[in-house]
Structures are given as C-alpha cells and as structure tokens.
C-alpha positions in Angstrom: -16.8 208.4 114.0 -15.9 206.9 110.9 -12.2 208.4 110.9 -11.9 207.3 115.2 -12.8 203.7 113.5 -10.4 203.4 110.5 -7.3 204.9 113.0 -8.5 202.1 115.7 -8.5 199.9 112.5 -4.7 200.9 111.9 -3.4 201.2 115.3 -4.5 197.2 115.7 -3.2 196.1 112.5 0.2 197.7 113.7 0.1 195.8 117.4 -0.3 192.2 115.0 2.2 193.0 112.5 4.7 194.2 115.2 4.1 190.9 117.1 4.5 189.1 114.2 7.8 190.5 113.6 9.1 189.8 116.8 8.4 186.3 116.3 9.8 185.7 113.3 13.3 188.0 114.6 13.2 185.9 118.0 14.9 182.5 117.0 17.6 184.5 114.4 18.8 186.5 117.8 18.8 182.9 119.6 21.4 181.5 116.6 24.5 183.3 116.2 26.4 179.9 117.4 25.1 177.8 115.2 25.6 180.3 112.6 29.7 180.7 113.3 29.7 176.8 113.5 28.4 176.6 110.2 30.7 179.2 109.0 33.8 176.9 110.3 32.4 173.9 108.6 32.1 175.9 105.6 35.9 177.4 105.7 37.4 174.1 106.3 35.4 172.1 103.2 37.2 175.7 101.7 40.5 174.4 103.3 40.5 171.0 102.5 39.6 172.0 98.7 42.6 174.6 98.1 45.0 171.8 99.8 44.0 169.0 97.3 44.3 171.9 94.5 47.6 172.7 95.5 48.8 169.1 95.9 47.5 168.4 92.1 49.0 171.5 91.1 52.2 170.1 91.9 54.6 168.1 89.5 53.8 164.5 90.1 57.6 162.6 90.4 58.2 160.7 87.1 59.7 157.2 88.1 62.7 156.6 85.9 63.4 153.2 83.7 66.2 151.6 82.1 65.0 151.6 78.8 66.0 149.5 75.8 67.7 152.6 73.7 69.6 153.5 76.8 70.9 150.1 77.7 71.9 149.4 73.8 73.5 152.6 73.6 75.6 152.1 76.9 76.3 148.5 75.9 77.8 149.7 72.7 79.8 151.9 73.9 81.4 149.4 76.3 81.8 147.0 73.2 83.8 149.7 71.2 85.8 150.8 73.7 86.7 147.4 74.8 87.6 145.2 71.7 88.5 148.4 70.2 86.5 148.6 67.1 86.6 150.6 63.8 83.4 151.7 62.6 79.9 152.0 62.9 78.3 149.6 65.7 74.8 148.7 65.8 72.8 146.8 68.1 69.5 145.4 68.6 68.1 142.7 71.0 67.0 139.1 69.5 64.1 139.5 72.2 61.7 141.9 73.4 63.4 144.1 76.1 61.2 145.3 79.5 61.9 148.7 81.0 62.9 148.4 84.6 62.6 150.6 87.3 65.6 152.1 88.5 65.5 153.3 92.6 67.4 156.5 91.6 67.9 159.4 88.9 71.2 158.4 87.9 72.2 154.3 86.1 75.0 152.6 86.5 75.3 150.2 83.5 78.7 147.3 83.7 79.1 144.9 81.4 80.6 141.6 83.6 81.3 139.0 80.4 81.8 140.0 77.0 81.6 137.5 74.2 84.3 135.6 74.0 84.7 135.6 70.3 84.6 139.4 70.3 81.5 141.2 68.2 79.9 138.6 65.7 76.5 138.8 64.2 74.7 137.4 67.0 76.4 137.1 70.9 75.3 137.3 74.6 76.3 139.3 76.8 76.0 139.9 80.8 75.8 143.1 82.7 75.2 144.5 85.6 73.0 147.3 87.0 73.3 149.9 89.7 70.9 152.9 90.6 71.5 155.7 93.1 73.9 153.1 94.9 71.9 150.4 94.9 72.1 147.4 92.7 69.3 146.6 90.8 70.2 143.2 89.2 72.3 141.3 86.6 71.3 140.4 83.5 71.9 138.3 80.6 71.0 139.4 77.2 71.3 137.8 73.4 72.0 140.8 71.0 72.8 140.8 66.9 75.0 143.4 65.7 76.1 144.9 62.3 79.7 147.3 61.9 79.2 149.2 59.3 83.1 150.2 58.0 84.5 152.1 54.5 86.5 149.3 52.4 87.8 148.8 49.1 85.6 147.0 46.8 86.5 146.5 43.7 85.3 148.3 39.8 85.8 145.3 37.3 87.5 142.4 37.6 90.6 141.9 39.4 93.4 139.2 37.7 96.0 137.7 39.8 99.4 139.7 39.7 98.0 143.0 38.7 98.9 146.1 41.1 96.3 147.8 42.8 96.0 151.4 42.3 92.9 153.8 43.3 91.5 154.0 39.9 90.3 150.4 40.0 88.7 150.6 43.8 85.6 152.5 45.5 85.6 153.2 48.7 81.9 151.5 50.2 80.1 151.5 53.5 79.1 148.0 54.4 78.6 145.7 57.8 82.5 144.0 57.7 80.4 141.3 60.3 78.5 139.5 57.4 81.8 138.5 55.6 83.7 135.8 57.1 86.9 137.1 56.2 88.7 140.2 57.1 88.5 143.1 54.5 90.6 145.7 53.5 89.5 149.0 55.1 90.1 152.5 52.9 92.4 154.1 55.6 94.8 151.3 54.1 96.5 152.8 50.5 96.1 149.9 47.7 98.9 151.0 46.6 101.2 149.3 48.1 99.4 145.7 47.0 98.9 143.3 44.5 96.0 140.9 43.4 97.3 137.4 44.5 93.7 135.8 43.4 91.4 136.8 40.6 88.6 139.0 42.5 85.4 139.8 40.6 83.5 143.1 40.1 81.8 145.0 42.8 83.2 142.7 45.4 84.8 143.9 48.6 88.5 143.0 48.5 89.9 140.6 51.6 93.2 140.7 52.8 93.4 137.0 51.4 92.7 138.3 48.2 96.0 140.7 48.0 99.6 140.5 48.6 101.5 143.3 50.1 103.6 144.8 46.9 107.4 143.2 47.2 110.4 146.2 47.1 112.5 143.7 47.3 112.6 140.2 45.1 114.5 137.1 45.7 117.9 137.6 43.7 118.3 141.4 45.0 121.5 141.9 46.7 120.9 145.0 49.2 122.9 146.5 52.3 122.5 144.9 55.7 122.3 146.8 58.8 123.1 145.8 62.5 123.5 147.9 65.3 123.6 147.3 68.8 124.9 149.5 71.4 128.4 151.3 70.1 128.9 148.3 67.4 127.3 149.4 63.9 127.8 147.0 61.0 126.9 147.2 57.6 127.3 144.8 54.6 125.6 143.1 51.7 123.7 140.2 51.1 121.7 138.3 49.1 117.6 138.1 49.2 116.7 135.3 49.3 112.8 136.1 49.4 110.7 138.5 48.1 109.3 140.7 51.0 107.1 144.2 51.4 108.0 147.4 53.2 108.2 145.9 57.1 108.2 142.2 56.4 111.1 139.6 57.3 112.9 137.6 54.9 115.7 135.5 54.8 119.0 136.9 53.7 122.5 134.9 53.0 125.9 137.3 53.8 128.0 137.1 50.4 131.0 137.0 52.2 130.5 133.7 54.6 127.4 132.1 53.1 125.9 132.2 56.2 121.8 133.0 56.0 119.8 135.0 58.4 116.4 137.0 58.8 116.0 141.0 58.1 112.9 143.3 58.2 112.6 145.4 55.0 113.3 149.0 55.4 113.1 150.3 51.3 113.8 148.5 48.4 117.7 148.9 48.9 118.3 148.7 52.6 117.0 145.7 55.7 118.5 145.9 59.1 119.0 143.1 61.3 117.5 142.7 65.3 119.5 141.2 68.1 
C-alpha cells in the first residue's frame, strides 16, 4: 500500500510540473517576431556604430592658410628678383600677420606695387592673392628688411692717397641697408683703388671713400684710337685728365690742338666713339 501511495505521490507531482512547464514554454513559442525585431534593432545600433567608426577613422581634410613664413618668403623672392639684389634678404612684418584661409591647395602670391624707393629698412608693399583660381584679396603690408652683403671694411686706418691692396681689407658680412651710402662689396678687387678720404679702422669702405686708381695722369701723351666702319685712325695726344681703366677724359690731338673725350683702355692706349 505504502509503495501504490508514494508512486501515486510521483505520478501527480509529474502532471504539475509538466503543466508548469508548458506554461512557462507557451508565450516563448508565441514570440519569435518580436524576437527577429529585436534582433534588427540590435544590428542597425551595430550598423550605425561601425559607420560613425569608419567615418572617424578617416583623415579629417586640413584647411590650408597663407601663413606669415610663406608670404615673407614669397614676397622676398619677388623683391630679389625684381630690383635685382645682391645678397642676403631678410624680412619681417612691422605688425602682427593673420593666417588666412586659402579656398584651394595651391597659392598664388603677386606683388602689385613695389616700393618706390627700392628695398630700405622699412617699406610697404601691396600684393595680391589667388587660391585654386579664385582670388582671395589684396593686401597691403608695412615690412622692415635687412641685406646682409660681404664688403671691404677696413684693418687700421686708411690716409687719403694711399693704394688699396688686400692686406689692409677684411672681407665682413653686414646689412648694406643701415648705411646710407653705398659700399664697396668684396666681388670688387681693391686693387684697382685709392683712399680719396682718410677712413678709420674697422669701418666699411664706401665708394665715396675711394677713387678708382688712374693708369693714366694728366700730362701723359698716349695713342688715340678711332674706327668706324673701313676708316681706322690712330694718333697721339695729350691727357689732359687723370682717368681709371674705362673712364672718359678729355684729350687735346698734338697735331691741331683740337681737344676731345676718350674712354681708357690701359695705361698707354684710349679709343675714341662716334
């Protein structure tokens, strides 16, 4: 009796659990719907997150400027080329420049009035701007400037009358736009000069302050030159200055007293230009 009872016991236990399983089972074979739809929601959050990924992921496009270095490096170029200068340009802007935006990759940079008194230590200047074809603006712009050039300056001092030679000169890098008069560079040979006004020591030497050495002196009789076309003449005369290689002095013909300009071709020989 007592095993009839326990399997009786069992069998019901079964009948509830079983029931109770196919309640819990019934709404998860009623939502198969929902479940896709939640699946789709799910992939396209998944979607919409690798697309933002891939659109950080790519290179962001740098906007280009014209900056200050560029437009002083452009503008001195321009200014070299232009009043054809010797030397070591340098600019810098008397006021702060702004970057601007250019439209384009490429900059079209053209200068539209140069100063008027050619590079000094301070000057404006106007330019223009273009950028992928289009044109960006004009612009005005105060700039100082140094040229740094190679020139004679002097050892000791320097009396009037003396010859130059190499032995009294250094060459020396300095800016040529401080000095207010025009120097003498080292690609010119001293040699060929003398002092024409005492010049003290360390001083850079002016073209003021030298005279170009005479091959010929006043008094010198030398042979006279003058050809044009088939007709060749040749004669003496009498200097009547003193002149360097290349200069023009005066001359009188021994023969009818007459006086007339020569350029210097040595120290024995001028020739005459019709």
């Amino acid at each position: 009796m007592k095993i009839l009872a326990v399997i009786s016991c069992l069998a019901f236990s079964a009948c509830i659990a079983r029931a109770q399983l196919d309640h819990i089972l019934a709404p998860v074979a009623d939502a198969p719907a929902a479940a896709a739809f939640d699946q789709a929601d799910d992939t396209a959050g998944t979607a919409d997150i690798q697309s933002a990924a891939v659109e950080l992921a790519q290179p962001a496009k740098t906007a280009r400027y014209l900056t200050g270095g560029d437009l002083l490096t452009e503008l001195q170029k321009q200014l070299v080329s232009y009043f054809g200068l010797k030397g070591d340009l340098k600019l810098g802007f008397t006021s702060e420049w702004r970057p601007i935006p250019l439209p384009g990759k490429d900059c079209d940079i053209t200068l539209t009035d140069y100063p008027g008194d050619g590079v000094t230590g301070n000057f404006t200047v106007a330019f223009k701007v273009a950028s992928g074809g289009i044109p960006v603006g004009e612009w005005q712009v105060a700039l100082r400037a140094q040229l740094w050039q190679s020139v004679w300056v002097t050892q000791g001092r320097l009396d009037r009358g003396q010859s130059l030679d190499r032995t009294m000169l250094n060459a020396q890098k300095i800016d040529v736009l401080r000095s207010k008069q025009t120097l003498l560079s080292d690609d010119i040979d001293p040699e060929g000069y003398d002092v024409a006004q005492g010049i003290g020591p360390g001083l850079a030497i002016s073209k003021q302050d030298v005279i170009e050495r005479p091959v010929i002196h006043r008094g010198d009789v030398v042979e006279v030159t003058a050809t044009e076309g088939l007709l060749d003449i040749h004669m003496k005369a009498l200097a009547l200055e003193d002149g360097g290689v290349n200069a023009l002095i005066k001359l009188r013909n021994l023969d009818s007293n007459k006086e007339f300009n020569a350029q210097i071709l040595n120290e024995n020989e001028v020739k005459v230009h019709f």
